[in-house]
N, C-alpha and C positions, 0 to 999 in steps of 0.2 A: 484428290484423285491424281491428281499430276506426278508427286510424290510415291503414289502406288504404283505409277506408270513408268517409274525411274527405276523403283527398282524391281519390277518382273523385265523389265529390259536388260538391268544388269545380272540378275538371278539366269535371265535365256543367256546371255552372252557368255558369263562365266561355266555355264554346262556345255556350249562349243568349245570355248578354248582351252578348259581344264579337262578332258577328255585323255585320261590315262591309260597306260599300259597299252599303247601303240605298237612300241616297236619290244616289245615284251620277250624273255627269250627264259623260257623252263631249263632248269639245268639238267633234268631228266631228257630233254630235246636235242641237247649239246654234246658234241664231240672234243673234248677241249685237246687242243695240241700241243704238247710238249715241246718236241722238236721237231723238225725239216732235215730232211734230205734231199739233195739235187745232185742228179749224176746226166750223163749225159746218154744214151742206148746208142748201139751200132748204128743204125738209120738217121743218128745225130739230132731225133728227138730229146725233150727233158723226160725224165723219168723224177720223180718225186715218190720217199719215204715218209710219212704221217707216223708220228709215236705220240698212241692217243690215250691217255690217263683213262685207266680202271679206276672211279672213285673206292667203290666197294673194299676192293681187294687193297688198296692202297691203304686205307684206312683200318683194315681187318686181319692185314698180317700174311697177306696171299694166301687165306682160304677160303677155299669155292665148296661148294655143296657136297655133304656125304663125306667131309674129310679131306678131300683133294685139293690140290693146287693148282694154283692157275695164276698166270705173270701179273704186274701191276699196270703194265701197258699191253698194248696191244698193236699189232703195224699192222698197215695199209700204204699199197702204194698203188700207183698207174701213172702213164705218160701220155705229153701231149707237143704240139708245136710248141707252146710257152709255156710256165707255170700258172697262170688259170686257168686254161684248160684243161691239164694235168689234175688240178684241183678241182675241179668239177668233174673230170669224169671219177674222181674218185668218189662220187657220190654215191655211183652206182655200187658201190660195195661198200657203204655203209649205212645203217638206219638213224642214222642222227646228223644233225648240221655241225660242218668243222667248224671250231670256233677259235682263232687266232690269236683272240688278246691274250691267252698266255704263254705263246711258244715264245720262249726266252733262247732258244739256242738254234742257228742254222747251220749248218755241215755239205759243203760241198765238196763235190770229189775230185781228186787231183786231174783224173784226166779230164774234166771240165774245164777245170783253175786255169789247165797249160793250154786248152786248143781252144776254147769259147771266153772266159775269163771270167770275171765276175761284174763286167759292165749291163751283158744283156739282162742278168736277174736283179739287178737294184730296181730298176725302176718299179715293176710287177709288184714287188717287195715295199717297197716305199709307196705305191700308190695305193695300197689295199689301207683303207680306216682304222680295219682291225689290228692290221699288225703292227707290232711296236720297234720303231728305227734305232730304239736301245736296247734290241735282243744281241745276244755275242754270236759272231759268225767266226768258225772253224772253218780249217780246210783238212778231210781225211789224207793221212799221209800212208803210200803204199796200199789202198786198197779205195774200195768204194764208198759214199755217204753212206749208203743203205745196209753196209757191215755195220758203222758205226750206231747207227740207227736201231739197228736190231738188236744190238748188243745186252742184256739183262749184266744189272751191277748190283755186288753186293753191299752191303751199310746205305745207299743212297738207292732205295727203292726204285725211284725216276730217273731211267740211267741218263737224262737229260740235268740234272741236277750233280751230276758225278761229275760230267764235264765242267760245269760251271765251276763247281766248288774246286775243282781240282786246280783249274787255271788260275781262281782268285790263289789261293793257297799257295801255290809253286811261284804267281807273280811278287807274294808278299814275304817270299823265306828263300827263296834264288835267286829269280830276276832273268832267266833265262827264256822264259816266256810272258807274253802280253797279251791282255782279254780285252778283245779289238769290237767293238760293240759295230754295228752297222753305219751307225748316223756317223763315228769318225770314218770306217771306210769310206764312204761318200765324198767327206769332208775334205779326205786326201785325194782322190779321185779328182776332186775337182781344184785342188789347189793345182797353180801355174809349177810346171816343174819339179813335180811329184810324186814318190814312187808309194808304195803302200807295205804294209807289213801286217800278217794275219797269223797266229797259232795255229799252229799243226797239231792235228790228234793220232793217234793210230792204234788198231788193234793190234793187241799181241798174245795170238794163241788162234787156236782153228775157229774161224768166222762160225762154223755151223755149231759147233761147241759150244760161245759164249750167247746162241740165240735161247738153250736150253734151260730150265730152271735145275738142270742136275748139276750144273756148273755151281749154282749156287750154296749148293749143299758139300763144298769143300771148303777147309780154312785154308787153303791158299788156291784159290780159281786158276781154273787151265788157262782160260783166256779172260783176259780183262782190259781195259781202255789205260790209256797212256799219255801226258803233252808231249808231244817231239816236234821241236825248232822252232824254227820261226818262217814264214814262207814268204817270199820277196815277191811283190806283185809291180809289173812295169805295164803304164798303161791298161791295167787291170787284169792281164798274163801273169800268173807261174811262172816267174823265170830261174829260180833257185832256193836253198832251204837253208838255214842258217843252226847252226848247232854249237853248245859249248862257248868258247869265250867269245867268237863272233858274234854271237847271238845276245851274250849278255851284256856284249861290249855296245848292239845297237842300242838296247833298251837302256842304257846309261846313258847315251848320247841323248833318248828323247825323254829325259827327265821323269824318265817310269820305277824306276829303281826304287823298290822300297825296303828291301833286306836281302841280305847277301851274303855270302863267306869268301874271303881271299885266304889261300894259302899261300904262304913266303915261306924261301928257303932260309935254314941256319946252321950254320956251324957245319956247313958240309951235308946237310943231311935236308933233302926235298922238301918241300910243303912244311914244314916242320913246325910252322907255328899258324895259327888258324883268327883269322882281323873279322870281327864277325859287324857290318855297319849295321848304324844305328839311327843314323841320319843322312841323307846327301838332299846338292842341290849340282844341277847342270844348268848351266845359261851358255846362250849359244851368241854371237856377236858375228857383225859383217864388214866391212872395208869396200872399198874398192880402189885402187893404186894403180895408174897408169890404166886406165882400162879394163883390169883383171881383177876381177873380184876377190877375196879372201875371207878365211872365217874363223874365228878363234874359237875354239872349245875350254869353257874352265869348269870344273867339278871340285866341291868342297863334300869333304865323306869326315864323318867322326862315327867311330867305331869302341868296340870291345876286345878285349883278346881273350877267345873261344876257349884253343886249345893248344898247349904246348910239348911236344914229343922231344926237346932236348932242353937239360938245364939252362934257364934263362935267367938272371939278376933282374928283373924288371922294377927293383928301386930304384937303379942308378939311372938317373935322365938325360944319360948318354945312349943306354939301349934301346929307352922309349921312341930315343930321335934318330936310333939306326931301325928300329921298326918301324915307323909313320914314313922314311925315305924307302924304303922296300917294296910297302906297303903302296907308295906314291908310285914307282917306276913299275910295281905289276897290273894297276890299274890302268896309268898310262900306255902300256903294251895294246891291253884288252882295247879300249877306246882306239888305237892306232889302227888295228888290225878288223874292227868293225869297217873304219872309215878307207880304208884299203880294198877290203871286201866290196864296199858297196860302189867304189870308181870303178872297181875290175866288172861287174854288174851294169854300170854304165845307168843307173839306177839312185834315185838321193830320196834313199828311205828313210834319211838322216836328220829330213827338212830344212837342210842350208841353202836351197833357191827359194824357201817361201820368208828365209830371213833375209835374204838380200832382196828380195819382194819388198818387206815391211818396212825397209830400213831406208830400200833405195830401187823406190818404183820407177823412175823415170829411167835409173842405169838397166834396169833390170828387165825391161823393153829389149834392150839392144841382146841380152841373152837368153830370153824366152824361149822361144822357137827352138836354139840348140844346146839348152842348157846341160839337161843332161847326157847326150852324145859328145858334147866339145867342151864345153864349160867344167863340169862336175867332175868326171875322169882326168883332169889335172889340176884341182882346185888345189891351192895352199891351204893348209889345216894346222893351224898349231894348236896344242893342248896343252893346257895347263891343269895338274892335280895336287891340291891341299887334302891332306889325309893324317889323321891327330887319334890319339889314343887316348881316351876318355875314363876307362875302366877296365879291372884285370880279372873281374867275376869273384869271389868268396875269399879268395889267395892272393896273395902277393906274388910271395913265395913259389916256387915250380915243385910241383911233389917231386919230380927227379931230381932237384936241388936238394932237398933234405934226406932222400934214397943214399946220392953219391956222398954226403960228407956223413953219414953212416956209414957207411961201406970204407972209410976211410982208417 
């Protein structure tokens, strides 16, 4: 009896605590969200865009009933004092619950970036369960989140997916941009003496144009999405955008660099020969001398030679070692002109106070508080660059090398 009593005790106890499908969620119930927008309205409420996946259409090719089409997303916005209640009343116009775990991309609008920043929406953003602190955050550049948002792309259904892939893509074959996920904005935000660095997106073509599915139906789109710069966040302000070798020269400094092209001059003739890397590494080093902090920058790059617009000998390993020095002093430029940029900025988006942090915490008390107003703006920087020629692609030989001694 005792034995029977053991276990309809444990038979009752296991039917309380095995009690399934509690927090249950029908995907037919759900609104799943792509991406985020956050702009700020005239009355200096948030305004918040929702770009909410049509499964149907998505999967079916964008056709709707009777032949017609109809987008693969669909937007919702409304505003509120913060982003959850912006998110809640956007309830009211729509018949499903917004579901957060997949919005991989956030986009905030420049006039937000420069007058509100991006301090007051992390937290909102970070404390919600649902959302993930490894979504990538944009800043619209030249226009509003909610262009961006609206915006319908072609080859990438999910124009929230065009941005992602675009950023991975342009960070792994340029270098001129970086996919800044939130958990590192944070990361920098709170590191001592810290400036932050976010991707710029922008539309390019009429905002109303690329909301439309007619847009889609051209092989080259009126309007379509863009990465442009880099945008320098001080204290989590907007304060400038970084474009071209500035740009590529930061992300070299913070050891993001993963494929690139350098053009060097030769023979009198511009860009003339194309150093395509193939590898690098940046390490960043601290001192401090008399007081004054300093910081040495070294980059080691090994590369390919892409392309060549004037007869080159590149057997002789005399020319290999006046390309790898060319090669070395246009890199060095780029890396100078970053770290010039960012004193003039007043700004160390560069992370050289969180390495004289790591290195030398008790010096680095004494320059906290002014590091980057006093300290940064006239930091010693020396750079050192190792850059070697590794491979010349299918040729040796320069086809205009064999062109001229024909022509001879």
């Amino acid at each position: 009896m005792k034995r029977k009593g053991l276990f309809l005790l444990l038979m009752m106890s296991m039917t309380v605590l095995l009690t399934s499908c509690w927090s249950k969620k029908e995907l037919t119930d759900l609104a799943i969200v792509a991406a985020m927008g956050i702009d700020e309205t005239k009355d200096g409420r948030f305004h918040i865009t929702l770009q909410i996946i049509n499964p149907g259409n998505v999967a079916g090719g964008m056709q709707g009933g009777g032949g017609s089409q109809s987008p693969p997303v669909t937007i919702y916005s409304a505003s509120g004092d913060n982003i959850v209640e912006a998110s809640r009343r956007a309830s009211g116009s729509i018949s499903r619950r917004l579901y957060y775990a997949h919005t991989n991309l956030v986009v905030v609008g420049e006039k937000l970036a420069r007058k509100e920043g991006l301090n007051t929406l992390i937290d909102g953003l970070d404390r919600d369960p649902e959302f993930r602190n490894t979504s990538t955050i944009v800043i619209a550049k030249n226009s509003t989140a909610a262009d961006l948002v609206k915006t319908l792309t072609p080859v990438d259904k999910i124009p929230a997916n065009k941005v992602l892939k675009t950023l991975e893509f342009t960070e792994r074959k340029w270098g001129e941009n970086v996919k800044t996920s939130l958990q590192e904005v944070m990361k920098s935000l709170e590191s001592p003496g810290r400036g932050t660095v976010v991707s710029g997106f922008r539309l390019v073509g009429n905002p109303k144009q690329a909301q439309k599915l007619d847009n889609l139906q051209e092989s080259a789109p009126a309007a379509t999405l863009r990465a442009s710069g880099i945008a320098v966040l001080k204290q989590g302000k907007l304060v400038d955008w970084l474009y071209g070798k500035p740009a590529r020269g930061t992300v070299w400094i913070l050891d993001k660099i993963q494929g690139t092209d350098i053009n060097i001059d030769w023979a009198g003739k511009k860009e003339a020969i194309a150093y395509q890397t193939v590898r690098q590494k940046t390490s960043v080093s601290a001192k401090v001398k008399n007081g004054q902090p300093h910081i040495a920058v070294h980059t080691r790059v090994e590369g390919d030679i892409g392309d060549m617009e004037v007869p080159v000998d590149i057997t002789n390993p005399k020319v290999i070692t006046e390309i790898e020095q060319s090669v070395r002093k246009e890199i060095k430029k780029e890396l100078k002109t970053a770290v010039e940029r960012a004193q003039k900025n007043k700004t160390d988006i560069l992370g050289f106070g969180e390495v004289v942090h790591r290195t030398r915490p008790n010096q680095f008390k004494k320059f906290k508080t002014e590091w980057n107003d006093v300290y940064f703006p006239k930091l010693d920087v020396d750079i050192t660059v190792e850059a070697y020629v590794r491979r010349a692609g299918l040729r040796n030989k320069s086809f205009l090398s064999g062109v001229k001694e024909n022509q001879k």
